[in-house]
C-alpha positions as CSV (number, residue, x, y, z in Angstrom):
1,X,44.3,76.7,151.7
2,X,45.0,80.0,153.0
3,X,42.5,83.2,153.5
4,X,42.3,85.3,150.4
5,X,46.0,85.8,148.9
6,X,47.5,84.9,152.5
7,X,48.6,81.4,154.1
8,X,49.8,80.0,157.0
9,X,53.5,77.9,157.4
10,X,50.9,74.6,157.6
11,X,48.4,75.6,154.5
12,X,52.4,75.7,152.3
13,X,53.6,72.8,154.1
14,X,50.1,70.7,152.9
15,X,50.3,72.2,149.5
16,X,53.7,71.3,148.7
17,X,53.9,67.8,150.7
18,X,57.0,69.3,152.9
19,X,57.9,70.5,156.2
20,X,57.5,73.5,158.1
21,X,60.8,72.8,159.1
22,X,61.8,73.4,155.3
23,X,60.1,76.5,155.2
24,X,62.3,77.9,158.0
25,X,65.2,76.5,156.4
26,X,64.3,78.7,152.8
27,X,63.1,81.4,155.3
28,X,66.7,81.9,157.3
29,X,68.3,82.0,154.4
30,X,66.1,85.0,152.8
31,X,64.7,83.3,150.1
32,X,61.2,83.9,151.4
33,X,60.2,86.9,153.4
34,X,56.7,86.4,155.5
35,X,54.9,89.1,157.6
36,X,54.3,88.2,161.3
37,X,51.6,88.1,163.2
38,X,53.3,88.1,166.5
39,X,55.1,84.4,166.1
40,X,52.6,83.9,163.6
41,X,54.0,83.9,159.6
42,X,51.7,85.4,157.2
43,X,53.2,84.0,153.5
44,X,51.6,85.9,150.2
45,X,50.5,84.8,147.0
46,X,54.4,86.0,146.1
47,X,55.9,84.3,149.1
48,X,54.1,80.8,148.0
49,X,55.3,81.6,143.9
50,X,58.6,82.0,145.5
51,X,58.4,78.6,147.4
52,X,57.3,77.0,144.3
53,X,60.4,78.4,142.2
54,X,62.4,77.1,144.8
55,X,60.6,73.3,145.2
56,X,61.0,73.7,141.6
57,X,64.7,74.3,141.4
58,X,65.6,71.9,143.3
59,X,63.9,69.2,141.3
60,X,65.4,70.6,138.6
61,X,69.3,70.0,140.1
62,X,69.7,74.2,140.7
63,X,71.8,75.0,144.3
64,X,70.2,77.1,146.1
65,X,72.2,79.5,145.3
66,X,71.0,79.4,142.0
67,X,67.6,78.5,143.2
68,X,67.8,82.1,145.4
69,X,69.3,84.1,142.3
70,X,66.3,82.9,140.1
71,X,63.8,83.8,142.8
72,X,65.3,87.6,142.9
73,X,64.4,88.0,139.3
74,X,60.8,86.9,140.1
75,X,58.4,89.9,139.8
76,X,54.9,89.4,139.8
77,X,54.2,93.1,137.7
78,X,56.3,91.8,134.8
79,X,56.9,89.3,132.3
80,X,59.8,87.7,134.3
81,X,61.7,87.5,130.7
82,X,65.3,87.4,132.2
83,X,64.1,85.1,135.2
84,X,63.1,82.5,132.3
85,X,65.9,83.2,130.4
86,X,68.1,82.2,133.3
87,X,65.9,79.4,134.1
88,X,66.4,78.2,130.6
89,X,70.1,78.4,130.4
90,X,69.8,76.6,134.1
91,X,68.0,73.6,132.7
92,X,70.1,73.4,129.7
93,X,73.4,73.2,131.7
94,X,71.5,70.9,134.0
95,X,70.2,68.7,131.3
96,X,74.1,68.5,129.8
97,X,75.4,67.1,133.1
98,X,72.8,64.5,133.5
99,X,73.4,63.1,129.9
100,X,77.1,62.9,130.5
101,X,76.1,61.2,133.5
102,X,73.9,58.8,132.0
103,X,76.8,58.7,129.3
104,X,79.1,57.6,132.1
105,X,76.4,55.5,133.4
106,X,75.7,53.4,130.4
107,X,80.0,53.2,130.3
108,X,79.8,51.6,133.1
109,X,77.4,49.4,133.3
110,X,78.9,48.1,130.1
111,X,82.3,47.3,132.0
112,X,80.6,45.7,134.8
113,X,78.6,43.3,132.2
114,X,82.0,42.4,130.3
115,X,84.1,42.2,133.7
116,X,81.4,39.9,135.3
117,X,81.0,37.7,132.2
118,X,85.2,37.3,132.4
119,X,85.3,36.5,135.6
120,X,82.4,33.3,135.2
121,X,84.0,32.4,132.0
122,X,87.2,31.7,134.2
123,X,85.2,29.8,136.7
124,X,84.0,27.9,133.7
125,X,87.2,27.4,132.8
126,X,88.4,25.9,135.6
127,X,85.8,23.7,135.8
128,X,83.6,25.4,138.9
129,X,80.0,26.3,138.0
130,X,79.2,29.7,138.5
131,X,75.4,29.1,139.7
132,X,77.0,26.5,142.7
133,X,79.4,29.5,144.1
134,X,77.3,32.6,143.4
């Protein structure tokens, strides 16, 4: 890892299994803010918390918009109550979408069952076997 509260783009890039490539990206877009050492980037302990937030949000289904909001609350010298607050409400709007997805889902799959079985009871019917066609 890195030396003392400091890492390089490559200690991050290990830690998190990603590339540095994606560390520019979150770094153009001002979500995370390293020092430089000439061309060298210098990330802090609040840098890497930041990059974790983000990894994080985007597990979690957050844009990055959201993702970037969420990492503007973060502050290291408090208790972060409104970052988690948002956080929550994220997740639970999050978590809403994905069970009417799964709702949708389970619709479907449903339909698919009943449309498939139609269709070989009509091959049936007409006196072709299904397993010699399909």
């Amino acid at each position: 890892m890195g030396s003392g509260n400091t890492y390089s783009i490559s200690d991050l890039a290990k830690e998190f299994d990603i590339t540095t490539r994606t560390i520019r990206f979150y770094e153009d877009k001002g979500l995370i803010t390293p020092a430089r050492q000439g061309q060298t980037r210098i990330y802090s302990a609040a840098d890497r918390t930041k990059l974790k937030l983000i990894l994080r949000g985007k597990r979690l289904g957050f844009s990055l918009e959201e993702s970037r909001d969420i990492v503007a609350m973060y502050d290291p010298g408090s208790n972060n109550t409104d970052q988690l607050v948002t956080l929550i409400n994220g997740i639970r709007k999050n978590r809403a979408q994905l069970e009417q997805q799964l709702h949708d889902l389970e619709l479907m799959m449903v339909d698919l069952n009943e449309s498939e079985q139609r269709c070989i009871d009509t091959l049936q019917a007409s006196g072709v076997n299904p397993d010699d066609v399909l």
